[in-house]
C-alpha positions in Angstrom: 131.5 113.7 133.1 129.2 111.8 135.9 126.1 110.3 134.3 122.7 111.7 135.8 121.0 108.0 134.6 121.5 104.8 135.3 120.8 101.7 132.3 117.3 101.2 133.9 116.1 104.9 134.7 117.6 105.3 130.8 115.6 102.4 129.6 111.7 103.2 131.5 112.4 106.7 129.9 113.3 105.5 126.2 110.1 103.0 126.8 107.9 105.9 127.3 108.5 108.7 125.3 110.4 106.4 122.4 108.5 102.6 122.5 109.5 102.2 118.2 113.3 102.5 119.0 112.8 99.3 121.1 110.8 97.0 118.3 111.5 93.6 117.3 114.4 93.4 115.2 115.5 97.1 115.8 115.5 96.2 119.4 119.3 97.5 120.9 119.9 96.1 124.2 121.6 99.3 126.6 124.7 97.1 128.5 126.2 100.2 130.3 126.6 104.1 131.1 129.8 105.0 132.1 131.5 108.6 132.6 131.0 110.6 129.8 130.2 106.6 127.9 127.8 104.2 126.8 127.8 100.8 125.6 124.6 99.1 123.3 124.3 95.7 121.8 122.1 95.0 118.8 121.0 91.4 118.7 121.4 89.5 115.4 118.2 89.5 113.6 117.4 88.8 109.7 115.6 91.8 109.8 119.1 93.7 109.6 120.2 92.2 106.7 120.6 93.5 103.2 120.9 92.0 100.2 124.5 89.6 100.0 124.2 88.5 103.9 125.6 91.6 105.3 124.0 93.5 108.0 123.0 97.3 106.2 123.8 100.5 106.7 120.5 101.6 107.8 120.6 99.6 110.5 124.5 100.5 111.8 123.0 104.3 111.6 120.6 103.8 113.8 122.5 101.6 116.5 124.8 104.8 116.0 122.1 107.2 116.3 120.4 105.3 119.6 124.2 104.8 121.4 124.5 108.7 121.0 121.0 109.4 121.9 121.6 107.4 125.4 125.1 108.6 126.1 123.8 112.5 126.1 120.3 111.6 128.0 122.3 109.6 130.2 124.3 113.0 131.3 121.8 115.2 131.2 118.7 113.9 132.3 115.7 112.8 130.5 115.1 115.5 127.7 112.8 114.4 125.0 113.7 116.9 122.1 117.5 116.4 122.5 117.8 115.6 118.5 120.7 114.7 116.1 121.8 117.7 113.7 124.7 115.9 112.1 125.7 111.9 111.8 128.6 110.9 109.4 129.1 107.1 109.9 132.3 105.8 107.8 131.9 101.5 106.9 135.3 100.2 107.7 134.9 96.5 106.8 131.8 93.8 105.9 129.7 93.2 109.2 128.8 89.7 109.6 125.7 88.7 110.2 125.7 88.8 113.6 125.5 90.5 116.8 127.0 93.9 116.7 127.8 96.3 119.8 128.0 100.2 119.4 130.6 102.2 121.9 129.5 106.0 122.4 131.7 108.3 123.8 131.1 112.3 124.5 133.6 114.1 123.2 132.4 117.5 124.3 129.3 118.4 126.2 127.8 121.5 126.5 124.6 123.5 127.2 123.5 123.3 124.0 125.2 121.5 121.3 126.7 117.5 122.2 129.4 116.1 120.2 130.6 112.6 120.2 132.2 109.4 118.2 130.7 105.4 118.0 132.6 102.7 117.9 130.4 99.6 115.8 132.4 96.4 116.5 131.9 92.8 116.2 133.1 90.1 118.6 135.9 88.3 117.4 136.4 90.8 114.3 140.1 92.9 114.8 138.6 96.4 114.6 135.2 98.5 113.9 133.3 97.9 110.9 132.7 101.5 110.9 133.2 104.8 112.7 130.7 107.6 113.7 130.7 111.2 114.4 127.6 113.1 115.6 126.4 116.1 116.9 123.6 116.3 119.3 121.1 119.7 119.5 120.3 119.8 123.6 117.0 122.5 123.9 117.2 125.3 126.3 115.7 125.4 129.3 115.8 121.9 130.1 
């Protein structure tokens, strides 16, 4: 799979047509599109946190969420009304509070349905502190 995007086309598109996705504190940082892969950082900020330090699950869905959004635009061109229809996220471990980075990959892509897995890891941390699979509604006629 050949993306159709590159991180800046991705990022003036997601400015436009989705500005809140890009707010202080919820403010994920795309680092790369690669075939059939993308790669977003979340900044620390206390915003994230929950109560007892850790960063919530809330906020690991919607890194989740965005990663998958960008990976399918990022192959198919920019198409608004692509929309999630599933998310399971599994917590593997305590996130610290710190930066996190999500790691989307497609895992099949068709004309009308995307499915695909994120990786949420921490620097320095030996493995993900959790594990997402998605599915991805693409509209006809796009």
């Amino acid at each position: 799979m050949k993306p159709v995007m590159s991180v800046a086309e991705l990022e003036a598109f997601l400015d436009k047509v989705f500005p809140q996705i890009r707010e202080e504190g919820a403010r994920s940082e795309i680092v790369s599109i690669g075939p059939g892969t993308t790669r977003l950082h979340l900044p620390f900020h206390d915003r994230n946190l929950r109560p007892g330090g850790t960063l919530s699950g809330p906020s690991l869905m919607a890194l989740a969420d965005y990663a998958m959004y960008a990976v399918v635009l990022a192959h198919i061109g920019p198409v608004e009304l692509a929309v999630t229809t599933n998310l399971n996220i599994n917590f593997l471990r305590k996130p610290d509070p710190a930066d996190v980075y999500a790691d989307a990959r497609l895992l099949k892509l068709g004309r009308r349905l995307a499915v695909g897995e994120v990786s949420i890891e921490q620097e320095g941390q030996d493995g993900p502190v959790a594990h997402v699979t998605t599915t991805y509604s693409i509209p006809p006629n796009r």
